[in-house]
C-alpha positions in Angstrom: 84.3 124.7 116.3 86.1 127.0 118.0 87.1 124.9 120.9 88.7 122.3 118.5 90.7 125.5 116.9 92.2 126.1 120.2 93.0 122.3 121.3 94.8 121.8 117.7 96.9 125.3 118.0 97.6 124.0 121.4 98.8 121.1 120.4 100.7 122.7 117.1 102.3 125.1 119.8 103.7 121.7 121.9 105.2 120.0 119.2 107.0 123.1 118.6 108.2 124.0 121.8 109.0 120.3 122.1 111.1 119.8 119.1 109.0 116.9 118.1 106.4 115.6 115.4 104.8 112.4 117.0 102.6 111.1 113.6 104.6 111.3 110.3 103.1 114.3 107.9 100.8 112.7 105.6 99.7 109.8 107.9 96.4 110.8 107.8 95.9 110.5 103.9 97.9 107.1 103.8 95.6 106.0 106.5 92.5 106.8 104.6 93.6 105.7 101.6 94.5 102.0 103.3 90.9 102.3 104.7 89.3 102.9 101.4 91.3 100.6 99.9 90.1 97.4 102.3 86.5 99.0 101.1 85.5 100.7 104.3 83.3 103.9 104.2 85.3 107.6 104.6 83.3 110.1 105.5 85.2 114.1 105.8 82.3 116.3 106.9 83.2 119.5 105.5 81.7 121.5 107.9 81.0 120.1 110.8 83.5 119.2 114.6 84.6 115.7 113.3 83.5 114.7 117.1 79.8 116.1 116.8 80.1 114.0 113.1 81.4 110.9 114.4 78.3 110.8 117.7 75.6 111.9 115.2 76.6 108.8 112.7 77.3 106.4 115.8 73.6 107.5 117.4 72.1 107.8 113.7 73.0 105.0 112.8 72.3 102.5 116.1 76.3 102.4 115.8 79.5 103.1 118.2 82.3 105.0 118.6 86.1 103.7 118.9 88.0 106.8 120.5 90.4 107.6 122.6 88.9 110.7 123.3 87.6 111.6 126.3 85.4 113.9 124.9 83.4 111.5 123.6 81.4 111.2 126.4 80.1 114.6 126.7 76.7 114.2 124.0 73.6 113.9 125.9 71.9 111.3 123.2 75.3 108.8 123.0 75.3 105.9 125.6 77.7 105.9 127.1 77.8 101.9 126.4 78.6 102.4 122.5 81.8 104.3 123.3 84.9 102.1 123.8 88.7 103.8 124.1 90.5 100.6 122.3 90.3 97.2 120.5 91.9 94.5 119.8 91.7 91.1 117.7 91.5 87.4 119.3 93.3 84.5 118.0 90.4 83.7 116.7 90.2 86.8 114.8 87.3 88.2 116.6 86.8 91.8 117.4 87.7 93.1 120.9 86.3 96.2 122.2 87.2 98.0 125.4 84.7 100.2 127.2 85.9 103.9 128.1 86.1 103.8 131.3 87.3 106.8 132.4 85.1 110.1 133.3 84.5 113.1 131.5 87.0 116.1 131.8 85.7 118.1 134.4 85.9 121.2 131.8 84.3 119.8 128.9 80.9 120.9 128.4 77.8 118.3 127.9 76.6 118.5 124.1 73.6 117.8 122.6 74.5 115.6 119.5 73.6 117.4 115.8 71.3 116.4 113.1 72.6 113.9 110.3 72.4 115.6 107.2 70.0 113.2 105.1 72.4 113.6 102.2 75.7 112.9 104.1 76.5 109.8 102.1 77.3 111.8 99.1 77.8 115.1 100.9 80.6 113.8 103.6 81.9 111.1 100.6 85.7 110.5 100.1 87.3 111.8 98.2 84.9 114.8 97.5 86.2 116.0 100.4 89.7 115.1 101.1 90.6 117.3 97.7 89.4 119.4 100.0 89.7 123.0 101.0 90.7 123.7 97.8 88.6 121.7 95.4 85.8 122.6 98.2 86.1 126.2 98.1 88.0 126.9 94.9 85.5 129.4 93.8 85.2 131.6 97.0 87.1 134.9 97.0 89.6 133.8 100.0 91.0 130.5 101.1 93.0 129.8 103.6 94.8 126.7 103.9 96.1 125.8 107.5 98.7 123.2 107.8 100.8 122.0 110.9 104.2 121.7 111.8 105.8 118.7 109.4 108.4 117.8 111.2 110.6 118.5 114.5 112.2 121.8 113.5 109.5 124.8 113.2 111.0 126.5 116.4 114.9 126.2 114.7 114.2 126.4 111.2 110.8 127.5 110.3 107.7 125.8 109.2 108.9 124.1 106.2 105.0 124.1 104.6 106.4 128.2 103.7 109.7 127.1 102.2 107.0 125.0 99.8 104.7 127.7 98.9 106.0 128.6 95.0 104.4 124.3 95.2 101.5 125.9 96.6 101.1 128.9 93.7 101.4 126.3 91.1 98.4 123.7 92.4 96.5 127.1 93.1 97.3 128.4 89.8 96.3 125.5 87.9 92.9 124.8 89.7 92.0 128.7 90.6 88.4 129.5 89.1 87.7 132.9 90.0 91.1 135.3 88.5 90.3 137.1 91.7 90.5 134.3 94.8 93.2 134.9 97.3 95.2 132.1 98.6 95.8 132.3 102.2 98.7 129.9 103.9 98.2 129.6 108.3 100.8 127.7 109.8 102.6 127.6 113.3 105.8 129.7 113.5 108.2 131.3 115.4 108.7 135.1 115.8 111.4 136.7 118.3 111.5 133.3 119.9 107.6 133.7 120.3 104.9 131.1 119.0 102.5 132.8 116.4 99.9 131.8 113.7 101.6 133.1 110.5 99.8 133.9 107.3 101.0 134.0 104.1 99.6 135.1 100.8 100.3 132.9 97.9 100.1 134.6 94.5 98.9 131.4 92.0 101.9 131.2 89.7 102.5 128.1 87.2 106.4 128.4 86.9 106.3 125.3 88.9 103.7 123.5 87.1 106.0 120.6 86.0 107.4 120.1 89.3 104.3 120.2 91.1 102.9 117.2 88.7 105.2 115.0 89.6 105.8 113.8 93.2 109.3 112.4 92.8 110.4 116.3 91.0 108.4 117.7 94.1 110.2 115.9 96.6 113.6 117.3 95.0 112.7 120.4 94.6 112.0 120.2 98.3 115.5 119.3 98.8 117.3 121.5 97.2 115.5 124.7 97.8 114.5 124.4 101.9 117.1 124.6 105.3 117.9 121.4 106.9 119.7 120.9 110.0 123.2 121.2 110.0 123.0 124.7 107.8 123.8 127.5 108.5 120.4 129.3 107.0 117.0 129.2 108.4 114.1 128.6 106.4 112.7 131.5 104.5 109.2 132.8 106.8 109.4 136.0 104.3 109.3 134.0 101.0 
């Protein structure tokens, strides 16, 4: 939706201007993949506010919601009884859940909760999904990838997800279906000392191919070719 667009550029543009990256880049997928692993159901709606997804499965489903999120509370059909803010476990090892207690941000809008697809445990279904916007939309003519900020230094150095886009061309180049799909990179910059959303074009391009296969090549690559602290270059935005 449009108002999460705005809240995570907002909070893109903070980490920036801060000169910090609170959650390591990648978290997300090691997370997920411990989830799965313990044999827990992952569902990435591919189209849908992951809010509006998580209170249509929790009221679907006679379930609840576990969020911090103050949000939460604005869907007409959740009870407000099935949303708790945090847990913990007993010595016992039971399950303890703590109510959200707190009201709903005065500018948050009340929301009627959406329909559950009837197919969403094979259309929401990890890993379909999690391949993702590429593997999703590999045959559309334009796809645009937006990533964050991966670490501390976007403002001083430049987002380092550009100075890893010849990566980029050899993944695209590799699984591209359609000769004429254009690759689009969005990711939080600096220009002139002002935040922007950059956009770069990335031409699929298989020069890489070996590198990109192979994590532990990847990762030097990475090294060798980006700006760290301490030099006297920035990273490449123009690359």
């Amino acid at each position: 939706s449009e108002e999460a667009k705005k809240k995570w550029w907002a909070r893109r543009r903070q980490e920036a201007n801060k000169g910090e990256r609170g959650i390591p880049v990648g978290s997300n997928v090691l997370y997920t993949a411990a989830l799965a692993e313990a044999g827990f159901e992952i569902f990435f709606p591919p189209s849908i506010d992951g809010d509006d997804a998580v209170a249509s499965l929790a009221v679907n489903l006679d379930g609840c919601v576990l969020s911090r999120d103050r949000d939460m509370l604005r869907y007409r059909q959740l009870d407000r009884a099935r949303v708790f803010s945090d847990f913990g476990i007993s010595d016992d090892g039971r399950l303890i859940l703590l109510q959200q207690r707190s009201p709903l941000p005065a500018n948050v809008e009340l929301r009627d909760v959406p329909p559950l697809p009837a197919d969403f445990m094979s259309s929401w279904a990890f890993p379909v999904v999690p391949t993702t916007t590429l593997n999703a939309r590999r045959n559309q003519s334009e796809v645009t990838v937006k990533v964050g900020n991966p670490d501390k230094h976007t403002r001083a150095l430049g987002n380092l997800y550009v100075d890893c886009s010849p990566l980029y061309a050899a993944v695209y180049a590799k699984h591209q279906t359609r000769v004429d799909t254009v690759f689009k990179l969005s990711y939080p910059t600096f220009i002139d000392g002002a935040f922007e959303k950059g956009c770069l074009v990335i031409e699929p391009d298989d020069a890489l191919a070996s590198v990109a296969a192979d994590s532990k090549l990847a990762k030097q690559w990475l090294i060798d070719h980006a700006s760290w602290p301490g030099e006297v270059k920035g990273r490449d935005e123009d690359r």
